[in-house]
SEZAZA-452046 format. One line per 8 residues: number of its first residue (from 1); their letters; for each residue x, y, z of N, C-alpha, C. Coordinates in pm, whole numbers. Layout:
<pts>
NUM = a = X/Y/Z/X/Y/Z/X/Y/Z | ... .
</pts>
This chain:
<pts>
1 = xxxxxxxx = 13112/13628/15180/13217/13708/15115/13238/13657/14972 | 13250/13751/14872/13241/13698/14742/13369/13757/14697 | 13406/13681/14597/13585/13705/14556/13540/13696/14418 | 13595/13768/14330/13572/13791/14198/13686/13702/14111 | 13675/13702/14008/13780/13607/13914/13872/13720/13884 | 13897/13807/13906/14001/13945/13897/14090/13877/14060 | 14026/13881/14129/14130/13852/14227/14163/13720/14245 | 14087/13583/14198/14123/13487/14170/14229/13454/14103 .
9 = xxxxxxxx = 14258/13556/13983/14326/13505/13853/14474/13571/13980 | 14417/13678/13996/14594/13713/14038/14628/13625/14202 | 14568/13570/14310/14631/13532/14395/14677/13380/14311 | 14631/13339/14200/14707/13205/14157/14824/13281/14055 | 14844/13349/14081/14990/13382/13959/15075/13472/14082 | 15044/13494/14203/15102/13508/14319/15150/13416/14366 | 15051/13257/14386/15092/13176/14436/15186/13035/14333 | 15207/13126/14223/15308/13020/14088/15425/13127/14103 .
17 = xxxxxxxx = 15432/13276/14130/15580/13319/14147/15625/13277/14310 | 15556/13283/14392/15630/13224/14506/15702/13076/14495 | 15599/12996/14467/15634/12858/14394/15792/12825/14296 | 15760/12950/14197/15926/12964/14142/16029/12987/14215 | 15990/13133/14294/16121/13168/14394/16157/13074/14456 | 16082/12976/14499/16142/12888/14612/16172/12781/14574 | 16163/12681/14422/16267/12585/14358/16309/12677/14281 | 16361/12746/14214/16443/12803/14174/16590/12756/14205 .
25 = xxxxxxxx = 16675/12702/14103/16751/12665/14138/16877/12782/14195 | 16980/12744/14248/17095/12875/14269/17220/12891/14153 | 17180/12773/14077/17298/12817/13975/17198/12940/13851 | 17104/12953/13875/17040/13046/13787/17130/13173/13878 | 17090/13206/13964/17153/13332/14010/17303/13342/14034 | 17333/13250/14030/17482/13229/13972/17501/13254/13832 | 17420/13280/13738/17451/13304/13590/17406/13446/13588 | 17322/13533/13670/17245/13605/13654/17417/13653/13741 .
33 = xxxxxxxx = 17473/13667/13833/17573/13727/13864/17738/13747/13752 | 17713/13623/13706/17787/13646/13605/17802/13682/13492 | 17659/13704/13433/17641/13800/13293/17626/13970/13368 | 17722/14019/13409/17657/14166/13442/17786/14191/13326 | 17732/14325/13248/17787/14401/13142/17909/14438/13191 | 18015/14452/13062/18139/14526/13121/18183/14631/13105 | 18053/14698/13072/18077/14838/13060/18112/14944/12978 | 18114/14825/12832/18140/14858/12721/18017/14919/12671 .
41 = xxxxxxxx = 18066/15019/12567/17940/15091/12484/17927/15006/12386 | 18001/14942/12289/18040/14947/12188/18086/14800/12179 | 18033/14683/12110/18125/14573/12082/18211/14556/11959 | 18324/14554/11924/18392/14622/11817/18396/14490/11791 | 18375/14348/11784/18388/14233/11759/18232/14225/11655 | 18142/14338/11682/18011/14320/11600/18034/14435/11480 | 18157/14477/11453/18159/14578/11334/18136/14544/11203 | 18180/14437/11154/18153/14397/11056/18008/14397/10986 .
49 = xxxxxxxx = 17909/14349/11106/17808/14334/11133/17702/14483/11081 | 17740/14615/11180/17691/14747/11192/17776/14775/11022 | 17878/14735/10973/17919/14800/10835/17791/14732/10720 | 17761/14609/10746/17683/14594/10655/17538/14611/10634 | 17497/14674/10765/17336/14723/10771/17374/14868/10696 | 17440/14946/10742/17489/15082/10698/17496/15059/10498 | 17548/14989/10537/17577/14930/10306/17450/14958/10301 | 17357/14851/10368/17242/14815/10278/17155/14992/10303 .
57 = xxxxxxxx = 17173/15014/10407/17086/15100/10422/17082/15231/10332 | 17247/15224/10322/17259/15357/10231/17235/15331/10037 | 17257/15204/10037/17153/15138/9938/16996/15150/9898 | 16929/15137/9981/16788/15153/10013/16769/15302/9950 | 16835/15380/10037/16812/15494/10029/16844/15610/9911 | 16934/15523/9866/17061/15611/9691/16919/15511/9633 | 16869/15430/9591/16749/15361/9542/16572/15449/9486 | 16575/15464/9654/16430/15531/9643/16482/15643/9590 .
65 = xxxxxxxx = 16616/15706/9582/16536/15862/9528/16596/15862/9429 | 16653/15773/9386/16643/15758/9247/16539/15748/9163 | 16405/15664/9244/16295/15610/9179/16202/15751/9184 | 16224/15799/9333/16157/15899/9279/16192/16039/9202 | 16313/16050/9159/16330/16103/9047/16251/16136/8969 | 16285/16030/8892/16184/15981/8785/16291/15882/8652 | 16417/15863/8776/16487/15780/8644/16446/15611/8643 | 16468/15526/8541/16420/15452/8524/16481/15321/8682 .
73 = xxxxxxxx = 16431/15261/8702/16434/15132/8780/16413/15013/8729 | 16510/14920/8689/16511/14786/8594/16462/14672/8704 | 16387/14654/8749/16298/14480/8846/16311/14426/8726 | 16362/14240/8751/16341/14155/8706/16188/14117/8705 | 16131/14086/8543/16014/14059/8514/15969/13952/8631 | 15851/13909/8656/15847/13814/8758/15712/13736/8641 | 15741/13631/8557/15589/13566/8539/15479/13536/8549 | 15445/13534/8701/15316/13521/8777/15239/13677/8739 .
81 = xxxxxxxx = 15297/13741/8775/15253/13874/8781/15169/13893/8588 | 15256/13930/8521/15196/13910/8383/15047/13820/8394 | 15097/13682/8416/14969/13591/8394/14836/13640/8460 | 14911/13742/8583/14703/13783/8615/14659/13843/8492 | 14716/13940/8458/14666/14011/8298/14590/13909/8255 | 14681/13782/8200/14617/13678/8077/14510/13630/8100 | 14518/13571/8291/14408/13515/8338/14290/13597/8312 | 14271/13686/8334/14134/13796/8323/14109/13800/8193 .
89 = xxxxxxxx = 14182/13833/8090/14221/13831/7960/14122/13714/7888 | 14118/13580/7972/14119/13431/7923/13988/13425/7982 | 13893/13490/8074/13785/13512/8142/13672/13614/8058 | 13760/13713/8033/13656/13834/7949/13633/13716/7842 | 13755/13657/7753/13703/13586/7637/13624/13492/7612 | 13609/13405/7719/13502/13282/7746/13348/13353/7815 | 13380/13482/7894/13248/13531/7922/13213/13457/8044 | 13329/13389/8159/13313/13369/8287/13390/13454/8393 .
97 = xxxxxxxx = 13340/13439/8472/13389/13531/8609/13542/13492/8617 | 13581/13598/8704/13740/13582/8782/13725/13618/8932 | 13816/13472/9011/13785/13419/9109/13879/13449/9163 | 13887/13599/9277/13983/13658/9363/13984/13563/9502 | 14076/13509/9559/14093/13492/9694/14182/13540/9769 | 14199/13610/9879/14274/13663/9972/14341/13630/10064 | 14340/13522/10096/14372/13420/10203/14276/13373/10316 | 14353/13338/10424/14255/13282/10561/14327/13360/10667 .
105 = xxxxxxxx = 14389/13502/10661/14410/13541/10765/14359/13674/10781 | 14339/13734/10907/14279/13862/10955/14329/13954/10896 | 14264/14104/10893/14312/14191/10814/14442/14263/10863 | 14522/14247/11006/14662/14279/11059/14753/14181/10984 | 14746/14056/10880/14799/13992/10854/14891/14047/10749 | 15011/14062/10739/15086/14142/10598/15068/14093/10545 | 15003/13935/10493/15016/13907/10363/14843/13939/10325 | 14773/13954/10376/14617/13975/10375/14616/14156/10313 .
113 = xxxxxxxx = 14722/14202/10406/14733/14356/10339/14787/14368/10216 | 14886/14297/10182/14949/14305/10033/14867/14261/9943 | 14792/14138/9957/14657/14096/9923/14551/14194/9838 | 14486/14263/9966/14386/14400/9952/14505/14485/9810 | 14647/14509/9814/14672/14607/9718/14689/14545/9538 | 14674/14400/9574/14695/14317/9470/14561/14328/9447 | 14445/14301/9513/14292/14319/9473/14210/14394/9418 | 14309/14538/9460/14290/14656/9359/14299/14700/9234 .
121 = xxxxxxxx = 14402/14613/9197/14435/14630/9053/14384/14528/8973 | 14362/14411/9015/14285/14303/8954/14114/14365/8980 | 14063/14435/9017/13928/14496/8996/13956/14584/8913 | 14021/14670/8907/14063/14760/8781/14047/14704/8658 | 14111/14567/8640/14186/14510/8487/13978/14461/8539 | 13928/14375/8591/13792/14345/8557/13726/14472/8541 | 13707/14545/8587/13621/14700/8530/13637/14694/8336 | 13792/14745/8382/13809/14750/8237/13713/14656/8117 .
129 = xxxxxxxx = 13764/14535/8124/13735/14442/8069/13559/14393/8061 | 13560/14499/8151/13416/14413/8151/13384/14246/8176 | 13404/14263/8303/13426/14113/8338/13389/14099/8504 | 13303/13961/8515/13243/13984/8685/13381/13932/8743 | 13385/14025/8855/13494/13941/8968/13438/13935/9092 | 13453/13780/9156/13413/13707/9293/13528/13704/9365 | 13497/13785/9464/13571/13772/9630/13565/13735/9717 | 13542/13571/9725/13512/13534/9887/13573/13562/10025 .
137 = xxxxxxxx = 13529/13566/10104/13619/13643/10227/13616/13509/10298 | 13720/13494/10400/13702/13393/10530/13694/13526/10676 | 13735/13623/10664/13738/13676/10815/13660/13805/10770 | 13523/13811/10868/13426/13946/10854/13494/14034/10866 | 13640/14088/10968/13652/14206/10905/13693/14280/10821 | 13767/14144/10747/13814/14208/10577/13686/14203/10527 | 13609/14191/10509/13478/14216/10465/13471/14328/10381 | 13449/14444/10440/13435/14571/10417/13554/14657/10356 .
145 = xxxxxxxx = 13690/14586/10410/13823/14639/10358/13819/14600/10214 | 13762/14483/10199/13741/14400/10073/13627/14460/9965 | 13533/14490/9982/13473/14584/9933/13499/14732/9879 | 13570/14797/9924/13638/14910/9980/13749/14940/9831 | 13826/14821/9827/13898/14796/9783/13850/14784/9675 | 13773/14683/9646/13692/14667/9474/13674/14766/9424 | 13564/14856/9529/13515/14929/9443/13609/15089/9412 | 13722/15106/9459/13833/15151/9421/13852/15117/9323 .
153 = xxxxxxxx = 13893/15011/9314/13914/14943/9154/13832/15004/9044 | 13735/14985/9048/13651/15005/8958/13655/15169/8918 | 13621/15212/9070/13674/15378/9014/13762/15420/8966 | 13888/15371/8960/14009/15350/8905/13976/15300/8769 | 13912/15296/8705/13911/15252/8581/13802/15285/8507 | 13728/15424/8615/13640/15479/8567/13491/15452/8497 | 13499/15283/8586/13335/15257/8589/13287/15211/8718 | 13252/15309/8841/13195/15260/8951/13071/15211/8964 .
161 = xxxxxxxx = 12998/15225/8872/12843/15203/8830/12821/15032/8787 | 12943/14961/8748/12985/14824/8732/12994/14741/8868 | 13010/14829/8979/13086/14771/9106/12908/14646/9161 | 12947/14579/9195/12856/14496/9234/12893/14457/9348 | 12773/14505/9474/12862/14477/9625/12846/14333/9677 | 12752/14283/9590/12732/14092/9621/12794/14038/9579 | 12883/14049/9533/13035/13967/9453/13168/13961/9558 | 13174/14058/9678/13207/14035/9759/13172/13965/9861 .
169 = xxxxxxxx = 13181/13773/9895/13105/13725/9974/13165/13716/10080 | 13072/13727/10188/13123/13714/10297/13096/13507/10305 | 13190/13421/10382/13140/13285/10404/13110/13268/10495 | 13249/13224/10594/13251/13179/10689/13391/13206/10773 | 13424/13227/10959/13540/13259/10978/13623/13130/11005 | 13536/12991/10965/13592/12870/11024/13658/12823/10880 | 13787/12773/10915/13846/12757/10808/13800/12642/10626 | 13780/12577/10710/13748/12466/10620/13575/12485/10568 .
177 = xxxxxxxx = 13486/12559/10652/13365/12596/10580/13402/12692/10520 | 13535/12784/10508/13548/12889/10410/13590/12794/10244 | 13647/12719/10335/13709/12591/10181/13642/12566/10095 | 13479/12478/10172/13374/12412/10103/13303/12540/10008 | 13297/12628/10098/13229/12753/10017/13321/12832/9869 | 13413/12802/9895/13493/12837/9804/13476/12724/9651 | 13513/12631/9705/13459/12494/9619/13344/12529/9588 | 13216/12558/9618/13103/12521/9532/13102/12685/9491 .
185 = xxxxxxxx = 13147/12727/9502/13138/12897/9394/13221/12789/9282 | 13335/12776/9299/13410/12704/9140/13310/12551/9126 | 13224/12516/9131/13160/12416/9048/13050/12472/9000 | 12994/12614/9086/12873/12627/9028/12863/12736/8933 | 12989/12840/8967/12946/12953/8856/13084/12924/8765 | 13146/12886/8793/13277/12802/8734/13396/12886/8609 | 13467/12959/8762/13526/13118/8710/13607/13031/8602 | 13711/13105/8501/13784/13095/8414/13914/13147/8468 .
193 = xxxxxxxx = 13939/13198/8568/14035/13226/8649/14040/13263/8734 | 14125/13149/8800/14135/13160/8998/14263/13225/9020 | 14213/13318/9126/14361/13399/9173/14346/13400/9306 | 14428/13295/9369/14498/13290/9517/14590/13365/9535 | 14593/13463/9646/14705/13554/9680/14703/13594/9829 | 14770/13532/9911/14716/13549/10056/14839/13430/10162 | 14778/13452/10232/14819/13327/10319/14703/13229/10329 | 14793/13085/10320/14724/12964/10285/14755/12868/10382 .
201 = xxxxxxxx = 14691/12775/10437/14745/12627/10523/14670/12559/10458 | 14637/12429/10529/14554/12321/10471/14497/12342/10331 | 14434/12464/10359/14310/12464/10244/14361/12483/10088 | 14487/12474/10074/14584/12497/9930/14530/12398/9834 | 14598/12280/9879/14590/12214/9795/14397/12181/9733 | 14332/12160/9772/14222/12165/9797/14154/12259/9729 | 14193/12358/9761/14153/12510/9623/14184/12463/9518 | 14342/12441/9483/14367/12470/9386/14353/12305/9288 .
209 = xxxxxxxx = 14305/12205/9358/14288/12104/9229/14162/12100/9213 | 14060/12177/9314/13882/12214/9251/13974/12258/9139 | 14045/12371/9117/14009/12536/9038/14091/12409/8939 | 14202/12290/8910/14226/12241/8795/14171/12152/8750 | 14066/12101/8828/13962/11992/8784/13837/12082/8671 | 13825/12217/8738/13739/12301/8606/13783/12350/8538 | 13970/12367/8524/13961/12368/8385/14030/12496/8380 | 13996/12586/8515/14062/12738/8508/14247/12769/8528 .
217 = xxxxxxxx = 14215/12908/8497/14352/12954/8507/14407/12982/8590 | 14505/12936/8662/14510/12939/8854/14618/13039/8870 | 14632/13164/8923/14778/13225/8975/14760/13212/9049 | 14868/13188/9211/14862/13201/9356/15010/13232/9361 | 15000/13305/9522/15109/13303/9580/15115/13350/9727 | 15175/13313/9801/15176/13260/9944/15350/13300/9974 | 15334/13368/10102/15495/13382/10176/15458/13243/10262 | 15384/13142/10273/15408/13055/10357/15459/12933/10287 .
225 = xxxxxxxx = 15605/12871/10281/15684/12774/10232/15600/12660/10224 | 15552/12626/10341/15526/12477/10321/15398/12478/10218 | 15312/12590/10197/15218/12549/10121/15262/12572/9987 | 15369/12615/9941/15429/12685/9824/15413/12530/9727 | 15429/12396/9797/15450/12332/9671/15342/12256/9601 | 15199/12269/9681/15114/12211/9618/15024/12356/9531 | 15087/12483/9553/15070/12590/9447/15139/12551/9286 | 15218/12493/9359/15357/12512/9218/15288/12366/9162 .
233 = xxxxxxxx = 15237/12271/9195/15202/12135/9094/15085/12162/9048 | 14993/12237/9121/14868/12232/9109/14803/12385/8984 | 14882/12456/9025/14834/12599/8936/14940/12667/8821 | 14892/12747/8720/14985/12728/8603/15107/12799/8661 | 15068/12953/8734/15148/13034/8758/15197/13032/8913 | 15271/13044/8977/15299/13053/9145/15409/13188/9152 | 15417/13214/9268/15434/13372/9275/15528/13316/9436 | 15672/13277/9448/15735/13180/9544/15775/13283/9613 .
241 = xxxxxxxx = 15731/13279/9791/15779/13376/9866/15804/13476/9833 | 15906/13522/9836/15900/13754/9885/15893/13773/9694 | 15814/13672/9584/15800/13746/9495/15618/13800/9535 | 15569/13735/9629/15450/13789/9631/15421/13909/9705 | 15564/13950/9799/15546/14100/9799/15561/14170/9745 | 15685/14121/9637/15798/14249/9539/15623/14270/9435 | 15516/14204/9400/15422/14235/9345/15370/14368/9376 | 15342/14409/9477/15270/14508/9497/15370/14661/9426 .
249 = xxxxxxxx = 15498/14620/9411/15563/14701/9400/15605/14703/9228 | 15582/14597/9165/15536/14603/9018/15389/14613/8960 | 15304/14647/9013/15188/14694/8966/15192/14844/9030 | 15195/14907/9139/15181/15013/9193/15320/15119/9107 | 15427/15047/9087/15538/15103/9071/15550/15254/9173 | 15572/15228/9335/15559/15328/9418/15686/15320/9453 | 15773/15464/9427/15925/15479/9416/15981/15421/9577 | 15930/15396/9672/15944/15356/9739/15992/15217/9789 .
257 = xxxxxxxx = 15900/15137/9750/15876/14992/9727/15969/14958/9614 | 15983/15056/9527/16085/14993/9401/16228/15057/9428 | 16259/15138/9508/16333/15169/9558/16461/15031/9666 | 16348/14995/9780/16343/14914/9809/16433/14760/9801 | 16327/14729/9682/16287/14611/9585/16430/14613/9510 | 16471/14768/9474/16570/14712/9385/16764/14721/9464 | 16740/14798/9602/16845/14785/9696/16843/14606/9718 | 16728/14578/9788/16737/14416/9820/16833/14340/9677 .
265 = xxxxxxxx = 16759/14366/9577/16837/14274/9478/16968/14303/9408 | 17001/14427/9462/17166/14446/9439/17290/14393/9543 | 17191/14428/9668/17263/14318/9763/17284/14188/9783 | 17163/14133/9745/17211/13950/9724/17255/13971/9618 | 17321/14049/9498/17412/13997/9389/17546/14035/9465 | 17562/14171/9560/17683/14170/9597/17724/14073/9708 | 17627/13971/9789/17667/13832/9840/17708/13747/9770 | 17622/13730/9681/17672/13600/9584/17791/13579/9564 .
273 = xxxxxxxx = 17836/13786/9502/17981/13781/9440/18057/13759/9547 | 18019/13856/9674/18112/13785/9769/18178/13675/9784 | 18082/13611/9793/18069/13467/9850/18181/13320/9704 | 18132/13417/9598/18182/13342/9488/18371/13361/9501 | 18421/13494/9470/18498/13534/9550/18616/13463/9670 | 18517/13474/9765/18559/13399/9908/18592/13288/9859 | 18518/13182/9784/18559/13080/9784/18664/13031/9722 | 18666/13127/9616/18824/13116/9525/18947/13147/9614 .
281 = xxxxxxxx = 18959/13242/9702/19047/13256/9783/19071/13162/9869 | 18967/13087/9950/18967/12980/9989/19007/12871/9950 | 19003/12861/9860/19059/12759/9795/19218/12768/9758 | 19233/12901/9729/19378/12918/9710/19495/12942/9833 | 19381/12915/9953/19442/12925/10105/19440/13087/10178 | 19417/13144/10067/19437/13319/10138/19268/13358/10185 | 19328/13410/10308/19177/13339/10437/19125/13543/10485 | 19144/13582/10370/19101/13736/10394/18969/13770/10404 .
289 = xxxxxxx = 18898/13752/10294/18718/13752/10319/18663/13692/10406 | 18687/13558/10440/18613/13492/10542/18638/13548/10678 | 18758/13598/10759/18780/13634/10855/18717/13807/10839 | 18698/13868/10810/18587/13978/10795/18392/13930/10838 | 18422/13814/10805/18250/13779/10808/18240/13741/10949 | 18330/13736/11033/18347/13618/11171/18292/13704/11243 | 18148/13653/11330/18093/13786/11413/18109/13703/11573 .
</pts>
């Protein structure tokens, strides 16, 4: 009689819930009797709460259609962003390549997708310019998304005949042979500007003091904190958390995203003030703002 690993797998996860049921302690079902609902629709102790998603939301929304109007939308300049210009800028003029990286995560990764829309427009500004740009990949199936993307670019700027599909390399999906490979593209063809934009671990720091040991122009930026600070010592420009999303939404300028982009930043000014506010009252003992925030 032969038993397959289909019925293997399930009589051992048969024989781990019986196992539970029977130490299972009884004060669990003693808690499980005492959280039953009371029947309320509605917790009016969470209003405060439901008033301020409603703010933001109706924020968001008086935003985008404003943007898409067509009236103007003021975003705070962000620095990083400019410097890709210069970087490419600083590449056409020396007559070396510009060195796109995307990160080390799969193409479901949001920051790998914001990535691809940042990659688009930096193939554009190289079309233009007349200037080679290198894309190493770490995961095959951005591969082709990565490609895809370039050569958009290029059509976008109305020279597809420039697009070069070997400039998109594929390496490796293991992390640290994507590293080494990355490293000897910057010693051997030795871009004039490196642009990290992706999600990063280990391999940060490591990129980015090859790319300042040759000399290049480094932008990066990463939603992942902990790698944020060997970006910020190591490369001229850094692009710190959610400014490397609000990017896609200053190059694309898509009424949406700037819509968005510019609800978010009216609301942390109306916290701040809150909060600035609150504390003066607080201080003066009158306890009105703070008891509104109590959820």
């Amino acid at each position: 009689m032969q038993i397959n690993r289909t019925s293997l797998f399930g009589l051992g996860w048969l024989s781990l819930l019986a196992l539970a049921l029977v130490l299972l302690p009884d004060s669990l079902f003693a808690f499980q009797e005492a959280a039953e609902p009371d029947g309320r629709w509605f917790d009016s102790n969470r209003l405060n709460v439901l008033l301020i998603l409603a703010l933001y939301g109706v924020m968001v929304i008086w935003y985008m259609r404003k943007a898409k109007s067509g009236d103007s939308v003021y975003i705070r300049p962000i620095p990083g962003i400019a410097a890709i210009e210069e970087a490419i800028g600083r590449a056409t003029e020396m007559g070396r390549p510009v060195l796109y990286v995307p990160g080390v995560e799969e193409i479901d990764n949001i920051q790998t997708i914001y990535s691809m829309i940042i990659l688009e427009y930096v193939a554009q500004l190289a079309a233009q310019y007349d200037t080679e740009l290198i894309v190493p990949i770490g995961k095959a199936v951005v591969t082709p998304i990565a490609e895809e993307t370039v050569k958009q670019g290029y059509v976008n700027a109305g020279r597809p005949d420039a697009f070069v599909p070997g400039n998109v390399r594929y390496l490796s999906d293991e992390q640290f042979a994507y590293t080494a490979g990355i490293s000897g593209i910057i010693a051997r063809e030795k871009p004039a500007a490196n642009i990290y934009l992706g999600s990063f671990y280990a391999e940060s720091l490591i990129l980015a003091e090859n790319g300042y040991v040759s000399g290049a122009v480094q932008v990066a930026g990463t939603a992942n904190i902990h790698q944020l600070p060997f970006f910020v010592v190591a490369c001229d420009y850094a692009l710190i958390g959610e400014e490397f999303f609000a990017t896609t939404a200053y190059l694309g300028r898509d009424p949406s995203l700037l819509g968005t982009i510019k609800a978010t930043d009216m609301f942390k000014l109306g916290i701040l003030a809150y909060l600035l506010v609150g504390l003066v009252l607080e201080t003066m003992g009158i306890s009105v703002l703070s008891t509104l925030l109590l959820i």
